[in-house]
N, C-alpha and C positions, 0 to 999 in steps of 0.2 A: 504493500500500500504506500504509494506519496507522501510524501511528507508536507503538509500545505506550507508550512513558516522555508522550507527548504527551496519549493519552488517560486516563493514570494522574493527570496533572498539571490535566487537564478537571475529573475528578472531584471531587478533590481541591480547586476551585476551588470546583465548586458546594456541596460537602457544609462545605465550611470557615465557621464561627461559624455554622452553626444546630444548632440545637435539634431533638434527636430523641428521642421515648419508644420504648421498646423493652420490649413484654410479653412472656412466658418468657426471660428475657434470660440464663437461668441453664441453660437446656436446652444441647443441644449445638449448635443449630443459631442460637438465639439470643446465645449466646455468641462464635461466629464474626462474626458480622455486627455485635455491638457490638465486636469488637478492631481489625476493617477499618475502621466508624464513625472509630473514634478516631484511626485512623492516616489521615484526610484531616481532622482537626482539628473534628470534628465532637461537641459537645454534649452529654450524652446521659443521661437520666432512664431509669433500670433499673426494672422491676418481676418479681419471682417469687415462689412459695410460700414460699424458703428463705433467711430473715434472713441466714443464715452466710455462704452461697452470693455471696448478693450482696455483701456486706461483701466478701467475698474478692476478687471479679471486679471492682468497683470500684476496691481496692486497686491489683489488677494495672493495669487501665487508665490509674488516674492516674501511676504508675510506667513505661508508656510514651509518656505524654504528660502533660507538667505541663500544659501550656496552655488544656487544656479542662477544664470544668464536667462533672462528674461527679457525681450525685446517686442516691439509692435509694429506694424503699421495698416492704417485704415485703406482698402483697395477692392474699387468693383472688377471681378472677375470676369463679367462680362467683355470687359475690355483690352484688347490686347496692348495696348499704349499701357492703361495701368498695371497690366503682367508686368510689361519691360520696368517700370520705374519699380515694382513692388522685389523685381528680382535685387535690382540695383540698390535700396535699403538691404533686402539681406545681406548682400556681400561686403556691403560694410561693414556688418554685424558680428559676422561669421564666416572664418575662412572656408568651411564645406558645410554641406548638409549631407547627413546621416539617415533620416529618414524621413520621409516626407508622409504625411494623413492629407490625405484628398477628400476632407470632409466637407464641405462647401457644396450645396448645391440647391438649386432652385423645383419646386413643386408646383408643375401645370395641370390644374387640373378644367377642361375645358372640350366640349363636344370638337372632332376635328374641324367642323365645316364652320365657327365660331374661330378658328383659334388663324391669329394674322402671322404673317412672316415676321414681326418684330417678336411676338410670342415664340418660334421654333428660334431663331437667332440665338435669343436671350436664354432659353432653355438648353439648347445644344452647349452654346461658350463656355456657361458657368460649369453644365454637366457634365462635360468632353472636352471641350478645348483647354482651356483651361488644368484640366487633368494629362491633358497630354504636354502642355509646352511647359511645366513645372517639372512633368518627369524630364523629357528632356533635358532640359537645364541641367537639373538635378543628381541624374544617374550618372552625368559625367563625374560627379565627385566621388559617387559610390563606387565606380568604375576603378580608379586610381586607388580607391583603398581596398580593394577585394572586399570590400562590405558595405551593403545598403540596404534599406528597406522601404518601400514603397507601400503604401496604405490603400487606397479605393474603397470609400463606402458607397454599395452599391445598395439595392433594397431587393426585396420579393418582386419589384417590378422590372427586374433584370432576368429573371425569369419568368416571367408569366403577363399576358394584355390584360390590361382592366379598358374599361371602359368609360369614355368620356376622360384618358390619359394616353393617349395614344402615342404623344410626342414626349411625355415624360420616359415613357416607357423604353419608348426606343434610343432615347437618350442613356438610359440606363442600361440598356442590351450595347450599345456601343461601348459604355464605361468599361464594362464584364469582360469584353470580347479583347478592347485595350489590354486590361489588366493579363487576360492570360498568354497575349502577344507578347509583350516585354517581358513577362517571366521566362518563357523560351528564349528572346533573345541577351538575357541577363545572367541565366542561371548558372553560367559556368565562371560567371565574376564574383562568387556569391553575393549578389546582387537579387532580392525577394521579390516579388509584385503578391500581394495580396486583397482579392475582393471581396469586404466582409458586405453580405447580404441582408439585412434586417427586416424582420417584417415593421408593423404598427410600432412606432416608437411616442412614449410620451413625452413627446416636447412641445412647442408652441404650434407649431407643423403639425404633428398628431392632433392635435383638436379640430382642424378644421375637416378629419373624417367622421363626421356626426353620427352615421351613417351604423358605425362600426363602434364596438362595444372599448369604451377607454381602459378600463379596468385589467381587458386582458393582450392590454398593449405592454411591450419590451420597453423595462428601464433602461435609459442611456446610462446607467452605471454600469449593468449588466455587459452590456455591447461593448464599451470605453476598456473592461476587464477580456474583452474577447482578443480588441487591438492587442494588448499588453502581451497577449498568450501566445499569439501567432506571432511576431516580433521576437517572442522570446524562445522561442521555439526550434534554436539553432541547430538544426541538426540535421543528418544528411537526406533524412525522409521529410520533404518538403511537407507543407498545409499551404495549398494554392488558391484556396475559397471555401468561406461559411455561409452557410444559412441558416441565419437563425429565427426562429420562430416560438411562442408560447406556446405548451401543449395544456387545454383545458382539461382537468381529469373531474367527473361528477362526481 
């Protein structure tokens, strides 16, 4: 049997003095996973829409950890002008990144014959593009050091159509489809790509599925503990993708 304080202290081994960027970092689900970061002494460069947001979330982190490098900055994804400048803050920052969480992403939900080209634009960049020109960037650091790890949070809509999300969806089938591209072509740098899938999460996002029972929605601490696992997971039997889902039992 495991020893849970033993694998706590694995982790905690691996994730300690690197460097990690962390997009939507201010969401509820990115927020989680930057406080667990922090708590195995881990690095970490924030980006979100929300200047205030972050400044806040920052605060907190350096307040329960002095030890580590804590950095911000505010940048829509959307944008590829603010990719380039949000790149050019981090390199300031930090001479490499270590792992990158692709947590950042926009929720369309909208009949397709409703939904305009600014809608699929805006959906795609923050979903995909964006996920793609960070790894980029990125992996070239990982590259030089024979270790990296790449994040993708994808959802249950990366595997399966709902309806009246059509373009979310296939935004999200493209994320999935990235992530296990760059794994093949990384994997012999030890260089990771991981897409963790989540179903219903309770965040500010999850509320507006009314539709759908909240109660038997996924904590983002739950999920935030999944990143940490898979990341920490150093070993030669890779973990290329989760799905995670609540199982109801009567």
């Amino acid at each position: 049997m495991k020893d849970p304080d033993q694998e706590k202290t694995l982790a905690k081994s691996i994730l300690s003095d690197k460097n990690c960027l962390i997009t939507g970092a201010t969401g509820g689900l990115g927020r989680e996973i930057a406080k667990l970061f922090v708590e195995k002494n881990c690095n970490l460069f924030l980006t979100g829409t929300n200047n205030s947001k972050l400044s806040a979330l920052s605060d907190e982190l350096k307040t329960a950890n002095k030890e580590v490098k804590i950095s911000y900055c505010e940048s829509d994804l959307a944008s590829t002008e603010e990719i380039s400048k949000l790149v050019k803050e981090i390199r300031k920052e930090f001479s490499s990144i270590d792992i990158l969480v692709n947590c950042a992403g926009i929720f369309l939900r909208k009949p397709l014959s409703d939904s305009s080209l600014e809608d699929v634009s805006n959906c795609f960049n923050v979903n995909v593009q964006a996920p793609i020109l960070l790894s980029k960037e990125f992996s070239q650091d990982m590259v030089k050091k024979r270790w990296g790890r790449i994040v993708n949070i994808g959802s249950s809509s990366s595997y399966q159509g709902f309806k009246n999300s059509s373009i979310y969806c296939a935004s999200k089938h493209a994320l999935l489809g990235f992530s296990r591209s760059i794994l093949d072509e990384f994997k012999m740098h030890n260089v990771r790509s991981f897409c963790i899938s989540p179903g219903s999460i309770k965040t500010e996002m999850g509320k507006t599925l009314v539709e759908q029972d909240f109660d038997t929605f996924l904590n983002p601490e739950e999920i935030a503990e999944s990143v940490v696992f898979v990341i920490s997971y150093d070993k030669e039997m890779m973990i290329d993708e989760l799905r995670l889902n609540r199982i109801k039992i009567e």
